[in-house]
C-alpha positions as CSV (number, residue, x, y, z in Angstrom):
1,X,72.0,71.5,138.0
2,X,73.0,69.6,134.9
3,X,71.6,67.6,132.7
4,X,72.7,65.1,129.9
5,X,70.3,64.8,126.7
6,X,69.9,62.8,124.0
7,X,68.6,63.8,121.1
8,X,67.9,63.0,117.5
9,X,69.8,65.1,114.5
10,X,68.3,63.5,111.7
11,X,69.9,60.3,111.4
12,X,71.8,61.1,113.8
13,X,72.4,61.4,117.9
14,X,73.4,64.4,119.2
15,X,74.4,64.7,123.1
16,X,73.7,67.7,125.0
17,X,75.4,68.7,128.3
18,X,73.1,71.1,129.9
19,X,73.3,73.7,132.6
20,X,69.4,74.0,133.5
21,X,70.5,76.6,136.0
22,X,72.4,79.4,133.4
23,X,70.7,77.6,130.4
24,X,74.7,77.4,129.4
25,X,75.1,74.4,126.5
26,X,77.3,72.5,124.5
27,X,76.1,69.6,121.8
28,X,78.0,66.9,120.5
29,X,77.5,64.7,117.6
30,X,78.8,60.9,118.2
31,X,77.9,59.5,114.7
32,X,80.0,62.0,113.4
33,X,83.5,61.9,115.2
34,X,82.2,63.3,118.3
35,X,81.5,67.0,116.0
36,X,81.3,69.6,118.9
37,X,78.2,71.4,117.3
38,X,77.1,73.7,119.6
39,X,78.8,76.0,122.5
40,X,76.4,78.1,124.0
41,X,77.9,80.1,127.3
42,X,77.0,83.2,129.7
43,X,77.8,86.0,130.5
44,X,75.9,88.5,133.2
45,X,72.7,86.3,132.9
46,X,72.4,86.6,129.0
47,X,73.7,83.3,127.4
48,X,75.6,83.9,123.7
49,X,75.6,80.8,121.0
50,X,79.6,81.1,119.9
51,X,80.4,78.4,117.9
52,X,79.4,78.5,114.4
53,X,78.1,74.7,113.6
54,X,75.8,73.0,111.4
55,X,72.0,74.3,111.6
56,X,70.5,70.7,109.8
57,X,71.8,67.1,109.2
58,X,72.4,67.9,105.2
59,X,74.6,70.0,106.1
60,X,76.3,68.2,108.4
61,X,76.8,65.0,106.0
62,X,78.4,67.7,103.1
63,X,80.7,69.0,105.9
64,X,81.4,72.2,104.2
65,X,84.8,73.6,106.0
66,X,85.4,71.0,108.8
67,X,83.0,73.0,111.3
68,X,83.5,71.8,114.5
69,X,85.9,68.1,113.6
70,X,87.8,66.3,115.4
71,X,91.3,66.0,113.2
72,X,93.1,62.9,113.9
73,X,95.2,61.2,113.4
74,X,97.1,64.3,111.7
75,X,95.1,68.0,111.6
76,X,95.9,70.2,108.2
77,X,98.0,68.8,105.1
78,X,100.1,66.3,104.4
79,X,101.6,67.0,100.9
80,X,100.4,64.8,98.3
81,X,99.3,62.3,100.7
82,X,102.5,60.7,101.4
83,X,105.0,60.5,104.1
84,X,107.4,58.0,105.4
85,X,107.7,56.5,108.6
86,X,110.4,54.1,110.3
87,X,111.8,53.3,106.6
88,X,108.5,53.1,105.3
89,X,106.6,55.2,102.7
90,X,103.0,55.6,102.9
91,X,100.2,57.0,100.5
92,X,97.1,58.5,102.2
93,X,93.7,58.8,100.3
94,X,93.8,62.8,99.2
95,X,90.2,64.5,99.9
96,X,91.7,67.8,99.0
97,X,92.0,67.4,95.3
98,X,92.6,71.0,94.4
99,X,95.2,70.9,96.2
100,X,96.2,66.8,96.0
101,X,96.8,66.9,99.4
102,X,95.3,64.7,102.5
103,X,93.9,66.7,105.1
104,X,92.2,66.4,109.0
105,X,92.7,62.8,109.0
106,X,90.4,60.6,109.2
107,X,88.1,60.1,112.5
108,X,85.9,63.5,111.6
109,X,83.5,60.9,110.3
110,X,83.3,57.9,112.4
111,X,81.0,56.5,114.7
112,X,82.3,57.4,118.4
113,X,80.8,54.9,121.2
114,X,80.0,56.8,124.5
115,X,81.3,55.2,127.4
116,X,80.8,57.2,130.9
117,X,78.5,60.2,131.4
118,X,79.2,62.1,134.8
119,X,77.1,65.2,136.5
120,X,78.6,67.0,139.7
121,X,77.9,70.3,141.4
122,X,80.1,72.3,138.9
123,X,80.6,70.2,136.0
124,X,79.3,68.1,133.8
125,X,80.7,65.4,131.1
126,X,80.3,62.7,128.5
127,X,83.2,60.4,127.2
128,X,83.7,58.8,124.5
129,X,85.8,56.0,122.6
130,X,86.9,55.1,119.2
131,X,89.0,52.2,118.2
132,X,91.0,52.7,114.8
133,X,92.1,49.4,113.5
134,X,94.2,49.5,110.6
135,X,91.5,50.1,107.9
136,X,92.4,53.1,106.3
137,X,95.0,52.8,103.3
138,X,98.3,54.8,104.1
139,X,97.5,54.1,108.1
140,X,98.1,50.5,109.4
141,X,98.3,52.0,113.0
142,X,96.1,50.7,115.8
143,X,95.2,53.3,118.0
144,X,92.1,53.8,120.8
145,X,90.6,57.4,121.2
146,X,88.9,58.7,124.2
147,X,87.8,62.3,124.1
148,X,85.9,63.7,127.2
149,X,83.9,67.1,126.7
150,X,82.4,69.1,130.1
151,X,80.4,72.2,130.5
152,X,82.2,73.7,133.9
153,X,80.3,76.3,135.7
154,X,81.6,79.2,135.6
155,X,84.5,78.2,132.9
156,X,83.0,77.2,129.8
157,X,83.8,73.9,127.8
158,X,87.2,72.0,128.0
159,X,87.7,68.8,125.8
160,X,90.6,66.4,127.2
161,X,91.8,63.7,124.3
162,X,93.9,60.6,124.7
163,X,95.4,58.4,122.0
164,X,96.7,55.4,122.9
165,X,99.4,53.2,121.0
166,X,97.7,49.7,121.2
167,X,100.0,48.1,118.3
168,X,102.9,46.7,118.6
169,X,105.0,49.3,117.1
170,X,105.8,53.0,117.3
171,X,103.3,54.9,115.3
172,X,102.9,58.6,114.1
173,X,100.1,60.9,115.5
174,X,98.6,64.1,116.0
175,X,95.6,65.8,116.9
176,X,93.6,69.1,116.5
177,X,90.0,70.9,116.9
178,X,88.4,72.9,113.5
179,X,85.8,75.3,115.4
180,X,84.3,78.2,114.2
181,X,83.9,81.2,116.2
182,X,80.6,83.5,115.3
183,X,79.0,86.8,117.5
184,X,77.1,89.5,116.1
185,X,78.4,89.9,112.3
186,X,80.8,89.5,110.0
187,X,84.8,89.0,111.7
188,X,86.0,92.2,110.0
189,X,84.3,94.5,112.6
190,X,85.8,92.2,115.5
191,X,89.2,92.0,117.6
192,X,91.8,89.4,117.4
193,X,94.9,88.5,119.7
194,X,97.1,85.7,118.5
195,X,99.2,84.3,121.3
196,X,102.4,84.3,118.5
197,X,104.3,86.9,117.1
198,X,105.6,84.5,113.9
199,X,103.4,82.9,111.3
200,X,104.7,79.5,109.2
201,X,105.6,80.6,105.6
202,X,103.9,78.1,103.2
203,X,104.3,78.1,99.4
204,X,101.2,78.2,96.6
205,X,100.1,74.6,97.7
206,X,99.8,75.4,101.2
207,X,102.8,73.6,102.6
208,X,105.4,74.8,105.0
209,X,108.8,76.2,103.1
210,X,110.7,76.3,106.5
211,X,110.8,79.4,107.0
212,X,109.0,81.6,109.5
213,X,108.3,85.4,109.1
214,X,107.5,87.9,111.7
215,X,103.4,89.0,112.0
216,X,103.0,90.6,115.3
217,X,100.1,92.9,114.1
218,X,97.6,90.7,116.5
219,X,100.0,90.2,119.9
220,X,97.4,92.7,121.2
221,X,94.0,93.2,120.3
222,X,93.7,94.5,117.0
223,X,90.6,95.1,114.5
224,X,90.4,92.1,112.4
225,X,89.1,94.9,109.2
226,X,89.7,93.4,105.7
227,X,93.0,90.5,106.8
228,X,92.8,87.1,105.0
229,X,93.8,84.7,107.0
230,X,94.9,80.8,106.6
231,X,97.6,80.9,108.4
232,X,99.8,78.9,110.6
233,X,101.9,80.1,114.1
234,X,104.6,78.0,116.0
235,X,103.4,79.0,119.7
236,X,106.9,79.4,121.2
237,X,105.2,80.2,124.9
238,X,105.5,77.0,126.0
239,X,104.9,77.2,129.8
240,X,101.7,75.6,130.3
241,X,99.0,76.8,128.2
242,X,98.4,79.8,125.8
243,X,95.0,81.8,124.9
244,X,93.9,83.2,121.9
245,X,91.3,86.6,122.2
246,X,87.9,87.6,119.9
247,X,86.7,90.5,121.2
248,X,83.6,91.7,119.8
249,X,83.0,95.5,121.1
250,X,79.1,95.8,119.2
251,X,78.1,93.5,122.4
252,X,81.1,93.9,124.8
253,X,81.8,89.9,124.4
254,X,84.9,88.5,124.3
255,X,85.7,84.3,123.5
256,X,88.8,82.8,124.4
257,X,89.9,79.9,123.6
258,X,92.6,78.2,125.3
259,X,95.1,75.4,124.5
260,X,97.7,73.2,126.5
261,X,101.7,73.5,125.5
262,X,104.4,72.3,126.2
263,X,106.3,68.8,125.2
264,X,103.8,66.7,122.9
265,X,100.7,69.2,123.7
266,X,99.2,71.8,121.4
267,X,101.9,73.9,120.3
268,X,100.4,75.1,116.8
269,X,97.5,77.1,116.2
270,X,96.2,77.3,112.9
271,X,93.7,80.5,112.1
272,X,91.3,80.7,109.1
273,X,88.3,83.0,107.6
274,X,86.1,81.4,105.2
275,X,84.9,83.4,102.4
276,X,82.0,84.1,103.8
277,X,83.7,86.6,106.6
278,X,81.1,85.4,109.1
279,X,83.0,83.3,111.4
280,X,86.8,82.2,112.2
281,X,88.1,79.4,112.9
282,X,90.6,78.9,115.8
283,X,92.4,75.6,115.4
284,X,94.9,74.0,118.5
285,X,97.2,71.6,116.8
286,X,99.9,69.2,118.2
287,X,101.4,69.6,115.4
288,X,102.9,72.2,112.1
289,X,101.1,72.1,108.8
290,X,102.7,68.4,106.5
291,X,103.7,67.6,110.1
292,X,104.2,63.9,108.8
293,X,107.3,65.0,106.7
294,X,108.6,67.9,108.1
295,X,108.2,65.9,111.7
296,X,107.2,69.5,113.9
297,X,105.5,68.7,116.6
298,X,104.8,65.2,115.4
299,X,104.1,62.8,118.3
300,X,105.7,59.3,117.9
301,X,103.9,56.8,120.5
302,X,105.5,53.7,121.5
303,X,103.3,50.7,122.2
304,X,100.8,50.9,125.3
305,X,101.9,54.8,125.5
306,X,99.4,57.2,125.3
307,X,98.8,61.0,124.4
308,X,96.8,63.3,126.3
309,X,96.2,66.8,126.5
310,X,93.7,69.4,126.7
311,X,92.2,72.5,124.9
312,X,88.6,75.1,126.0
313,X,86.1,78.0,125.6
314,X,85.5,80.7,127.7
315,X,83.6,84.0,127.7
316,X,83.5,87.5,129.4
């Protein structure tokens, strides 16, 4: 049996999906552009809390590494803020000073309206919609958002997003998910497999050079150990969907996470350790790192056309 829950998170709601059977959960955290907070699945009757999120609402509003957004219109960097667009140039606001670089757009923040809740014998779900309307400097683009999270028995969560062109011209977009993965300790004692065999070659600012090189170390499962990652593959595979594998063999628990590819679909994957070693991060992306200038895997919409596509989380 499921249920849907709404609860407070400061000032904040946050949206359960509940499987009162398994005691399987996922949150969600409207106010802030519908933040997946929360995955909590099971395996053998023993339920395992995967996704590294944010414990209190401070934490939450400081938003330290992305946990858990939603990264649209564009996921990663665009360099300096700037691209061009149907003989147009455009300046983004830059929130990654260091670097002076935009980054994860823009709707990680925003207030997402639910629309349609829906419980069945094997699922569960919650929609919701966001209308963007030209306010942002560097994005006069009117788009509408849905994103639709379930809790499927006996497969985990799935997430299905649509963007739809609702201006009157063709606009630029992309999407992507910034989760972190967590199980019994620090990443270097786990076991990665990366569904690529080539990682995107990026100079000192973090942007693409255009070149690829090879890094097939993780094409099988292979010991995480001391490896910095921030690092971006091409997913060449392209016939239907593609899975990447944390195995962690303290607890016999492997997550995978799954994305859909194929034309306009999620055919980047972005992979990054925090400092702190204690979780990764296993990004699906339409799109390559500056995809606004280098145009990889950007997605141009004409009017009333629409994106959609979909990404998950299983165990076992």
């Amino acid at each position: 049996m499921f249920k849907i829950i709404k609860e407070r998170f400061g000032k904040f709601t946050k949206i359960k999906i509940e499987n009162s059977d398994t005691l399987e959960y996922i949150s969600i955290i409207p106010e802030f552009g519908g933040n997946v907070n929360e995955i909590v699945l099971g395996k053998e009757g023993k339920i395992y809390s995967i996704l590294d999120g944010y414990i209190t609402p401070l934490e939450l509003v400081k938003h330290d590494y992305f946990k858990g957004a939603k990264l649209i219109p564009f996921p990663n960097r665009i360099e300096d803020g700037k691209y061009s667009f149907n003989g147009k140039d455009y300046q983004l606001p830059i929130n990654k000073p260091d670097e002076n670089h935009a980054i994860h757009g823009f709707v990680w923040n925003k207030k997402l309206t639910l629309q349609k809740k829906e419980s069945r014998d094997k699922y569960a779900s919650v929609q919701f919609k966001y209308i963007y309307d030209r306010t942002l400097p560097g994005y006069p683009f009117k788009t509408r958002l849905r994103i639709t999270y379930y809790l499927i028995t006996e497969k985990g969560f799935k997430c299905t997003t649509e963007i739809k062109n609702i201006d009157s011209c063709k606009i630029p977009i992309a999407d992507g998910w910034h989760p972190y993965f967590k199980t019994s300790g620090k990443v270097d004692e786990l076991m990665l497999k990366i569904p690529a065999k080539y990682k995107t070659d990026v100079d000192l600012r973090m942007i693409p050079t255009g070149e690829r090189s090879l890094f097939n170390e993780y094409v099988q499962l292979a010991k995480i150990g001391d490896t910095e990652f921030d690092t971006g593959f091409p997913i060449t595979q392209n016939d239907g969907s593609v899975t990447t594998e944390i195995y962690d063999p303290k607890i016999d628990l492997k997550i995978k996470i799954w994305q859909d590819t194929g034309k306009g679909k999620y055919n980047y994957l972005q992979i990054y350790i925090p400092p702190s070693r204690k979780s990764i991060a296993i990004e699906p992306m339409t799109c390559k790192i500056n995809g606004f200038n280098n145009k990889e895997g950007l997605i141009v919409l004409p009017p009333n056309e629409s994106f959609k596509a979909s990404y998950g989380v299983s165990i076992e």
